[in-house]
Z-matrix of the N, CA and C atoms (Angstrom, degrees):
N
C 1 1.451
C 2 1.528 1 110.51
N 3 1.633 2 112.86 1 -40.99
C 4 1.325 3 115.09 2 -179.97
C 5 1.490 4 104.70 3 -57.15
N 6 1.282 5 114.53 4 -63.31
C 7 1.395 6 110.20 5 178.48
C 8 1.157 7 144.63 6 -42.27
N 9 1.406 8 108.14 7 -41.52
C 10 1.242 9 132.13 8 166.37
C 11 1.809 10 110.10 9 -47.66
N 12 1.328 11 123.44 10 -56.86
C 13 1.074 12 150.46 11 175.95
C 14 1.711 13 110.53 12 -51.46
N 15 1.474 14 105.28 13 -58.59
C 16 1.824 15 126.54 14 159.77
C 17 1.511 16 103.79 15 -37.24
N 18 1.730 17 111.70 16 -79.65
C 19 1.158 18 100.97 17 -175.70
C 20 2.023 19 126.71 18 -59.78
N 21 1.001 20 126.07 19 -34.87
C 22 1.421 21 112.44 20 -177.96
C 23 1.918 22 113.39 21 -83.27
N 24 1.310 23 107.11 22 -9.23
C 25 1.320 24 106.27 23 148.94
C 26 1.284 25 114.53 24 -81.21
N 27 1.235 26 139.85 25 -9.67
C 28 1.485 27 125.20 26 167.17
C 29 1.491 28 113.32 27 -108.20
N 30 1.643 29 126.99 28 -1.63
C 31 1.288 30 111.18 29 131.84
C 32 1.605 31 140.10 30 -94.68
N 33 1.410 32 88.41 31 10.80
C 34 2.095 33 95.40 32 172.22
C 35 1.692 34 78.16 33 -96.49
N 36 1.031 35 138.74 34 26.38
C 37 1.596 36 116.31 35 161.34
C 38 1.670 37 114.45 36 -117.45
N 39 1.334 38 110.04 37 -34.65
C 40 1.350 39 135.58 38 168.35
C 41 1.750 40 109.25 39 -49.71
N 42 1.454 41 104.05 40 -42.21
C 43 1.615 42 110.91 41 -158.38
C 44 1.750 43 76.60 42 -89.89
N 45 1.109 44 140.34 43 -49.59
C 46 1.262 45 134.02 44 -152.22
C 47 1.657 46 93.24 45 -76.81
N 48 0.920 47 122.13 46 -39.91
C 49 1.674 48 123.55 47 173.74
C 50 1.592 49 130.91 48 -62.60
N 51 1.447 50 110.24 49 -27.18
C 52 1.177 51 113.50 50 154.12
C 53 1.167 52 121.18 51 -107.44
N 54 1.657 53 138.61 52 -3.38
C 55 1.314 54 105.72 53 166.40
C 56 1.510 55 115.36 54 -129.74
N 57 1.511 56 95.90 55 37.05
C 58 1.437 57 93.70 56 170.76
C 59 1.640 58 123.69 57 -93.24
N 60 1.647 59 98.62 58 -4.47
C 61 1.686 60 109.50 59 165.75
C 62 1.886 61 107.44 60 -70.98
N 63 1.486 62 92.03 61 -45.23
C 64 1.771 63 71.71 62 -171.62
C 65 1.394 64 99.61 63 -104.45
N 66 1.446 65 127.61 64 42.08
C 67 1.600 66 119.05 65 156.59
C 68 1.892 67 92.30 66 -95.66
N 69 1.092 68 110.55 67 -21.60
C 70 1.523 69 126.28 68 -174.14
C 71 1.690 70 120.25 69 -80.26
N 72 1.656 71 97.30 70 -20.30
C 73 1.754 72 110.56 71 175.89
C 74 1.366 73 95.12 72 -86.46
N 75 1.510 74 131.09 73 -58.66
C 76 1.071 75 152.21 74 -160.97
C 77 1.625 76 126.88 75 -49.46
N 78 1.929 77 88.11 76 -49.29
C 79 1.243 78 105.81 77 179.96
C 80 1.885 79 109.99 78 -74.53
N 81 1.416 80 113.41 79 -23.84
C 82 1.546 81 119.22 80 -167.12
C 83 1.709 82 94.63 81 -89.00
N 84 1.286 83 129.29 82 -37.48
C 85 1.707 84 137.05 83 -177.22
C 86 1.378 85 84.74 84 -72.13
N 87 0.996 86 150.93 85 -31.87
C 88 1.799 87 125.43 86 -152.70
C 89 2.057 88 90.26 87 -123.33
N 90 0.762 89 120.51 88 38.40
C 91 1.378 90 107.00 89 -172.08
C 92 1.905 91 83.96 90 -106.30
N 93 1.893 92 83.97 91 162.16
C 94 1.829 93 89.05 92 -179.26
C 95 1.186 94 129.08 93 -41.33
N 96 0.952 95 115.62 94 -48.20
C 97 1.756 96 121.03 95 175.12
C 98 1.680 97 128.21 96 -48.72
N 99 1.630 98 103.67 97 -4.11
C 100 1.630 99 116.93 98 -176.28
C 101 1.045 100 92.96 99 -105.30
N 102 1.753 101 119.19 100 -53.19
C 103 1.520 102 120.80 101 -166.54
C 104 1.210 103 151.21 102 -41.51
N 105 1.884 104 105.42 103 8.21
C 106 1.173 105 127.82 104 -179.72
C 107 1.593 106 102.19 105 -94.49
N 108 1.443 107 100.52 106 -56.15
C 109 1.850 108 119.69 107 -169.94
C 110 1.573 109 81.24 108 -54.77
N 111 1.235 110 130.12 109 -66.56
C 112 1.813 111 122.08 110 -152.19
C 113 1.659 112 107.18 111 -63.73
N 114 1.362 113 100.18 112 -38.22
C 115 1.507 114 90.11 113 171.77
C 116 1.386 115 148.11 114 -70.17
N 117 1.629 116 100.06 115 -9.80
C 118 1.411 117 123.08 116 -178.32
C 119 1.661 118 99.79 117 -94.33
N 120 1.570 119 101.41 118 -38.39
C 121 1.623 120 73.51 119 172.18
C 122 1.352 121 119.69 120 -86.69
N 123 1.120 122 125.34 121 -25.90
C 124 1.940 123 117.93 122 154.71
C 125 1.629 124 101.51 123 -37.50
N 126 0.759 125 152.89 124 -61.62
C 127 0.881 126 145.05 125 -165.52
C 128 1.650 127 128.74 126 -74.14
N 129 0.844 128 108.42 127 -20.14
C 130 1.537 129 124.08 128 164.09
C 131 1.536 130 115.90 129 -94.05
N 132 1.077 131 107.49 130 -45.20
C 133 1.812 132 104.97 131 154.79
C 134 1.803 133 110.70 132 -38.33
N 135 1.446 134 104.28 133 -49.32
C 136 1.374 135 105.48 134 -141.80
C 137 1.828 136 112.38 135 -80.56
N 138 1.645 137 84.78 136 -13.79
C 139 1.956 138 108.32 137 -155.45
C 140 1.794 139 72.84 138 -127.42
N 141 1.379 140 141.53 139 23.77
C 142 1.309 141 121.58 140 136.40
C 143 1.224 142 122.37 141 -24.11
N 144 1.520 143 129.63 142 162.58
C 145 1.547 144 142.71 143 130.86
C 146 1.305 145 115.80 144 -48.94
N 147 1.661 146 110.88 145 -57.17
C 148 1.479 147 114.34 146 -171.32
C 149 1.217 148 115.12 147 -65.42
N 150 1.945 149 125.23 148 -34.09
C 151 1.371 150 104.86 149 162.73
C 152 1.758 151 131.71 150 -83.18
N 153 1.099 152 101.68 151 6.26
C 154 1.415 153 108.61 152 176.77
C 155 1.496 154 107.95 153 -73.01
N 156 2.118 155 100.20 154 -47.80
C 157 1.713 156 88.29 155 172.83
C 158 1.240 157 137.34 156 -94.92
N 159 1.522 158 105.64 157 24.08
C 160 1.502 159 105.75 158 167.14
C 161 1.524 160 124.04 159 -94.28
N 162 1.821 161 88.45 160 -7.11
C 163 1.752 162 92.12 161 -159.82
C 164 1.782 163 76.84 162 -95.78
């Protein structure tokens, strides 16, 4: 039981160790102040030519 317990506290530490840098890139690139630039290019992706003539 101890072990059991050992090991998934030492992978809830592992997972927190590698992706708390890019929950930390992620969270600063997507904050309000981008959400204009990302949405315009979603949107120009989306209202392309090229996907209009594939669909």
């Amino acid at each position: 039981m101890f072990f059991l317990l050992f090991f998934v506290l030492l992978i809830q530490f592992f997972t927190y160790w590698i992706f708390d840098p890019l929950v930390s890139f992620l969270e600063y690139v997507l904050e309000i102040r981008l959400f204009p630039i990302i949405a315009l290019i979603g949107l120009v992706f989306l209202f392309s030519e090229k996907n209009i003539e594939q669909n």
